[in-house]
SEPA-453101 format. One record per atom (N, C-alpha, C): x, y, z. Coordinates in steps of 0.05 Angstrom, whole numbers, plus 5000, padded with zeros to 4 digits. Example, Ala and Ser with C-alpha at 12.3 -4.5 7.8 and 13.67 -1.06 7.14 Angstrom:
2
526448865156524649105156526449345156525749555142527349795143525850015157
//
This chain:
410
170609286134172709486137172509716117171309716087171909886067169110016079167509866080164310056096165510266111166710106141167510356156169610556145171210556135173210746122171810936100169610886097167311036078166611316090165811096117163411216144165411486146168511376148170111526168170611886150170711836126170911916093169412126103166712056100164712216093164712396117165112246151165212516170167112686173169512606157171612786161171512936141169712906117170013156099167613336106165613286121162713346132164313566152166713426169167313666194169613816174170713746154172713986141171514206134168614186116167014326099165114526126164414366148162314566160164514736168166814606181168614716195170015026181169715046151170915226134168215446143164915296138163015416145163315676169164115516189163815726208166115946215168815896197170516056208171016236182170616176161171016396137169716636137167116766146166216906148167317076166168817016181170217226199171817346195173217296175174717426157173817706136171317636128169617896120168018026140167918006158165618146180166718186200168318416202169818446220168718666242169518606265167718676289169618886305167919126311169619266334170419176359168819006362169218846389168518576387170418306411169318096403167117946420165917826401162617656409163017546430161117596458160817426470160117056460160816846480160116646464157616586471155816736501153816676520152016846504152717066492151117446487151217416461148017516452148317536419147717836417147117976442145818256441149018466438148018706441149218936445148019066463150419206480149519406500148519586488146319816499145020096489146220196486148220266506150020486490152020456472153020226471154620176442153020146413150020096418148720126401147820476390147720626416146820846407149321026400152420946397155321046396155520936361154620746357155420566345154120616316155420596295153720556267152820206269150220266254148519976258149819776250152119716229153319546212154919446226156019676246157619516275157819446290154419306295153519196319152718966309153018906285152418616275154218406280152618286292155417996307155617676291158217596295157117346285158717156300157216906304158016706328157216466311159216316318158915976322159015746339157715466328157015356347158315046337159414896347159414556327159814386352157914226340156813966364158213656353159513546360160413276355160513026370159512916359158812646371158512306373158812066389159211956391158111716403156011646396154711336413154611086400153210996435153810616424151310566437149210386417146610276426147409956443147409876466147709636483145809406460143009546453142109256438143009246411144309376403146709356377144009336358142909536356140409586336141009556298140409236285141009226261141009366245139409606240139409806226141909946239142910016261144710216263144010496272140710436279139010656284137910626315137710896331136410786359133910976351132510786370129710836353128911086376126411296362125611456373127311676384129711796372131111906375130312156357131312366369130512646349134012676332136212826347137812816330139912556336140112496353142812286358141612016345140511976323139811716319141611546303144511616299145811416292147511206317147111036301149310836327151710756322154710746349156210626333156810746307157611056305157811176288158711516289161411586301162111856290159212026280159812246295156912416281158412776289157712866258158613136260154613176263153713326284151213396298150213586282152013816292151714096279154014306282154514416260155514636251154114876254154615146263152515316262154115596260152915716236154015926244151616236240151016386260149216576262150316906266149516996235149817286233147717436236147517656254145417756271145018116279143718206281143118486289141218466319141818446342140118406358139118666378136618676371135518986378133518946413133119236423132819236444131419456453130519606432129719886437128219956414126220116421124720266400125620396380125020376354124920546321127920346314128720006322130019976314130619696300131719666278131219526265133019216263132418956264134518696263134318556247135518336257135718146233136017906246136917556248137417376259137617226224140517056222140316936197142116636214140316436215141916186228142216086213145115886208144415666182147015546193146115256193147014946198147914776181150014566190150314386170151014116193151213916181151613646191150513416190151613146204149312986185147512906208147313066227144413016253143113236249143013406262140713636262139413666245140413816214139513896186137513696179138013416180136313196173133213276180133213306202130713226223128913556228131013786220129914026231128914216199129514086181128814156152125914246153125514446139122514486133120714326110118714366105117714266083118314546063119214466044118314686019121914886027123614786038125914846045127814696062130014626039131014396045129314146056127214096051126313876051124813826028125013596016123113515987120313465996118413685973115913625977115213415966116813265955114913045933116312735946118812755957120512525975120512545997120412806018119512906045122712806055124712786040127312746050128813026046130213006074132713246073136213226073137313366077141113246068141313366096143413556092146313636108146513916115143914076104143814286109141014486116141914696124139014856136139315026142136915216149137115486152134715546173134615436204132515446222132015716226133515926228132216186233133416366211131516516190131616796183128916916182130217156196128217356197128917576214126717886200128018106212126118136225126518416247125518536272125418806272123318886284122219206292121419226313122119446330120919486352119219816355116619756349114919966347114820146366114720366372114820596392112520576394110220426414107820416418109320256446108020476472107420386493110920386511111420166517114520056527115119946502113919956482115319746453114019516441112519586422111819296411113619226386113718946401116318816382115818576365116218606330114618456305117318306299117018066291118417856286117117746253118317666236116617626207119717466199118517296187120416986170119416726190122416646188122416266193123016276213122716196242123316216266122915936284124415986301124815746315121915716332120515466335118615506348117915586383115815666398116015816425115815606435115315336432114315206446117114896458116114826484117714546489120714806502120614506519123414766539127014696530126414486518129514426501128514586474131414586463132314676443133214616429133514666397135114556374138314626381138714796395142114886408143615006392145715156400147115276385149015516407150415726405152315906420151115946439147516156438147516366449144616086474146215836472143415626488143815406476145115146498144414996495143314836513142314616507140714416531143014336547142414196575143414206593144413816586142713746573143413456562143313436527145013326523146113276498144113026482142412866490140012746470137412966475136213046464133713096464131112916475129613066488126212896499125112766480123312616496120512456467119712766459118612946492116813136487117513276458120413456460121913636441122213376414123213196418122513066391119513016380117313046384114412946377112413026385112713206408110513346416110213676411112713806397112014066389113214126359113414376348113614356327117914456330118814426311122114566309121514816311120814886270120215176273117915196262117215476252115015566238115215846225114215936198113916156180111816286192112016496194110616826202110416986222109317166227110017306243109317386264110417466290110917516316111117806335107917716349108418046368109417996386110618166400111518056435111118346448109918316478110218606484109518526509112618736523112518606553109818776568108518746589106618886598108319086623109218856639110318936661113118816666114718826680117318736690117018386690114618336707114218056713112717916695110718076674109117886656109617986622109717826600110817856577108917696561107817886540105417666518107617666492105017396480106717446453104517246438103917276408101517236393103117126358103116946356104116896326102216756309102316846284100716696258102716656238103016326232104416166216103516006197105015956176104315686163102615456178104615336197103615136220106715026210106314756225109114606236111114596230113714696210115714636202114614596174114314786164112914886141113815186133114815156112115715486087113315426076112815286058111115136036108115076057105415156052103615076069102814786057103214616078100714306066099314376062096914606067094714646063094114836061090814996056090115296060089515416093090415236110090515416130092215566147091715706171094315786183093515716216095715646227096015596250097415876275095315906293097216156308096616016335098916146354099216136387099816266400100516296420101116466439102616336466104116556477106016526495105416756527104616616547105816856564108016736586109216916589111116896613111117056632111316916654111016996687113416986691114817166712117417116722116817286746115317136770115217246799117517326813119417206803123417316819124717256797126417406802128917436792130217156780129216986798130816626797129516446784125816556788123716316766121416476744121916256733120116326708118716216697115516296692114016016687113016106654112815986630111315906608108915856596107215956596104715866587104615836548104715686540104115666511102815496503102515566483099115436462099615456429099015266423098615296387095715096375095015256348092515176344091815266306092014936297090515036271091014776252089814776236089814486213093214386202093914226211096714116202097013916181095313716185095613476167094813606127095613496116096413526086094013526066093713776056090613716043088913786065088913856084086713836107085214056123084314226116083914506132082314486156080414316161078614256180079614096196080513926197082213776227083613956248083214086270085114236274086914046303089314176302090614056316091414316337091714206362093014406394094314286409096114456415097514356438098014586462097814486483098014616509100314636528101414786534103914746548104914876577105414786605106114896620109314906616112015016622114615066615115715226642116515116657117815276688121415186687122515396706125115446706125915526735127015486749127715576787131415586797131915766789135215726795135015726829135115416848133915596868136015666886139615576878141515636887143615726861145215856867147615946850148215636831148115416842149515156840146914946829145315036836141614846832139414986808140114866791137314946771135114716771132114796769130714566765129214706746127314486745125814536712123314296708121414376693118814056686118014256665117014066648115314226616112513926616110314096620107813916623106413996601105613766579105313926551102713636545100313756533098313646521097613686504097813416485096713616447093413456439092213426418090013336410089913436385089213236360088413306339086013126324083613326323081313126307082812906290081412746291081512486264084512526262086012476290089112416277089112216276088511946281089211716286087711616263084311596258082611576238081311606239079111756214076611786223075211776251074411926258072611856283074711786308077111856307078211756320080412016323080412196348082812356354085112236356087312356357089812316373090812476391091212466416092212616437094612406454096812636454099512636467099912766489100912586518101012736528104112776539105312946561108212836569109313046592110712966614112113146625114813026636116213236638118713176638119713376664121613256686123113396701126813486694127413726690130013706698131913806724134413756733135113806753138713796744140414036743141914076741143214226769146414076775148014216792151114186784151514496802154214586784156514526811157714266811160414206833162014406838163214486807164814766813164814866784166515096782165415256755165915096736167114866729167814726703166014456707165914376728163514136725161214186735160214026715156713956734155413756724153413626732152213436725148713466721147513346705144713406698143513166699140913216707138312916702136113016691135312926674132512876659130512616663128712666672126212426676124312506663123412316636120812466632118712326618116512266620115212056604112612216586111712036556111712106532108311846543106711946529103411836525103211846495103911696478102211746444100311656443098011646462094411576457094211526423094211316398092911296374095811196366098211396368101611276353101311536330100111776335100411826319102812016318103612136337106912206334109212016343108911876341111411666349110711326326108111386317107711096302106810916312106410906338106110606351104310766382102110636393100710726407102610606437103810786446105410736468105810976493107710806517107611076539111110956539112311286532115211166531117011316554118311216569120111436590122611376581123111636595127111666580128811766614130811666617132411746646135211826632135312096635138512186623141012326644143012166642144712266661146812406646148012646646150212856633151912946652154312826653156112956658157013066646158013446651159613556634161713736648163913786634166414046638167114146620167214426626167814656608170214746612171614776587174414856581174515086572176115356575176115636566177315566529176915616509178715596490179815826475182615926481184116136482185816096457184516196440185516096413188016356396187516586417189116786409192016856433192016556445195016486449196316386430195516286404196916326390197416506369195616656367197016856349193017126353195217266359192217476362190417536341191717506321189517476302186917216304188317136319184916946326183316936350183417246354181417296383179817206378178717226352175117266350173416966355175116816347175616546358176016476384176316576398176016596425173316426440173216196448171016166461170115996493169415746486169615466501169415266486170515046503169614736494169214726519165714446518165014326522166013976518165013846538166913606541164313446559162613256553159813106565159112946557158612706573157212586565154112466564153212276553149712226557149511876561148311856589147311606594144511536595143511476579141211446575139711136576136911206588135910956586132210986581131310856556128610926541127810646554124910686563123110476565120610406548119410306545117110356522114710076547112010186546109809896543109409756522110409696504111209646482114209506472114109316457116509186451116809436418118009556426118809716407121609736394123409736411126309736403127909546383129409576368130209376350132609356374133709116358136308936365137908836343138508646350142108556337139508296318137908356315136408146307134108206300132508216275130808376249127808096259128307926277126507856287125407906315127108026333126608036364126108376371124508466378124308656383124408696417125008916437124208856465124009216475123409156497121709476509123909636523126209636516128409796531130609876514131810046510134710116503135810326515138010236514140210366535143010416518142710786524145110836504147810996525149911006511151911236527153211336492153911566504155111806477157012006496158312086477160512296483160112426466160412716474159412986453162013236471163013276445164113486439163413726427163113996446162814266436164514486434164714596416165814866405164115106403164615336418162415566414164215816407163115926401164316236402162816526399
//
């Protein structure tokens, strides 16, 4: 009992503290108009009416949450999980709050400053050499996934430079937050282990045509401020969008990752598609292949492979429901530890609530947003007895979770 009343301690001062996080700043940054909770941009012409200082927006995001592992995992941990890996345990996810300049037009200049707190996300999305210890490789409660500013060069229709810490191009889920979140509330094997979070340096993008869009980056490599090593890792992105409704992904990354190591190089390959193909029907698959010399050992690569389907439909404007199917290849174990083929089946129900926060007093339009209200039924398979249990001797090849997650955006 004093354990749990600890547990309970620590998340209610975790949601007081982010919670101050995201709403104090609104108080100094005060906006001519209020933030979309969907839109981080500005219209052109309020940008071109507008002094620059008053097109800077700021939005928040806080995710909360709630599961129970069926094989009552002794650790308290479900295994192979990216952020939901506590069990049977209150979880403040993420806090987020993002102050931003978002540009759209030539000779003009941005900014994007994200920063998180909680005790899921921050853990797992930490960089090396920021908020993460180089010498313990452990992280806390906090983070800062995206800063960095933007230019858009008057060359052509616009070439547009990206320079800092950025969220990575790759894998079709997301770390989440206001302006995007996933359609299911656990994260893939793929997005947990087969791509990188983020990455340090910098970014061209330049649309060609209406339907096709490049884009070329040179980074540290994986979730790295601090390089493991002397090399650098770059990729590339193009996007196809034949209609209005689909959009297909091509991405790639390539360069020495492992620690001390400049010659190993590691790639990954990625197909990423999207098809709204009714007002009410979205679908979706992310087909992703990586390989890295001597990942496994000497003389020995490691290659991952994985694809995943999604399929979301909307009943009516406040519900809908989502499915994820997707299975995970670790050829060697070297992103997952254990040489295995793991599938995941996720069912989300969710409803959206308007949250009208300046019925009570207009001074809190800006607060104005939604809640989210969903849950996650999930079920992991492994060829492999991998999963723990209620018992530090039995291991078996299945776990099966359900969670309730609560969102706030603005």
């Amino acid at each position: 009992m004093p354990g749990r009343l600890t547990t309970f301690r620590r998340f209610l001062g975790r949601t007081v503290l982010t919670g101050a996080m995201l709403v104090s700043p609104l108080y100094f940054l005060a906006q001519d108009s209020t933030s979309s909770p969907t839109t981080a941009s500005v219209t052109s012409s309020s940008t071109e009416t507008r002094p620059w200082w008053q097109t800077i927006t700021v939005d928040g995001f806080a995710s909360l949450s709630y599961g129970y592992n069926t094989n009552q995992p002794y650790d308290r941990l479900n295994q192979f999980r990216v952020f939901d890996f506590n069990d049977n345990e209150p979880q403040l996810d993420m806090a987020q709050l993002v102050i931003q300049r978002a540009i759209e037009k030539p000779n003009q200049f941005g900014f994007r400053f994200n920063m998180i707190a909680g005790s899921g996300v921050p853990e797992v999305t930490a960089a090396y050499g920021m908020f993460r210890n180089m010498q313990t490789d452990v992280a806390h409660h906090f983070d800062i996934p995206e800063l960095y500013v933007s230019y858009i060069a008057p060359l052509g229709k616009g070439l547009r430079f990206d320079a800092g810490k950025m969220a990575s191009h790759l894998g079709s889920e997301i770390i989440g937050g206001y302006d995007g979140y996933n359609d299911e509330f656990s994260r893939g094997f793929i997005f947990g282990f087969g791509v990188p979070f983020t990455y340090t340096g910098v970014k061209a993008t330049y649309a060609f045509t209406s339907e096709i869009t490049g884009m070329v980056v040179l980074v540290n490599g994986w979730d790295e401020v601090q390089r493991y090593n002397h090399g650098y890792s770059w990729g590339s992105q193009i996007t196809v969008t034949p209609t209005k409704t689909a959009t297909l992904y091509f991405n790639f990354i390539h360069g020495p990752e492992r620690p001390k190591d400049d010659r190993d190089q590691r790639s990954v390959g990625e197909i990423v598609g999207s098809w709204k193909t009714t007002p009410r029907l979205n679908l979706g698959f992310d087909a992703l292949y990586g390989h890295e010399e001597n990942g496994v050992a000497p003389g020995h690569d490691a290659i991952w492979k994985g694809l995943a389907g999604y399929v979301k439909y909307g009943f009516t404007q406040k519900f809908s429901l989502a499915f994820r199917g997707e299975v995970f290849n670790d050829g060697g174990g070297s992103r997952t530890g254990v040489d295995q083929t793991l599938q995941g089946y996720t069912f989300t129900p969710e409803y959206d609530m308007a949250a009208k926060f300046s019925d009570l007093g207009s001074w809190l339009k800006k607060l104005d947003g939604k809640f989210v209200v969903r849950g996650d039924i999930r079920l992991d398979h492994s060829n492999r007895d991998v999963f723990l249990t209620d018992s530090s001797q039995l291991l078996v090849p299945h776990q099966f979770t359900v969670a309730v997650n609560l969102i706030y955006l603005f």
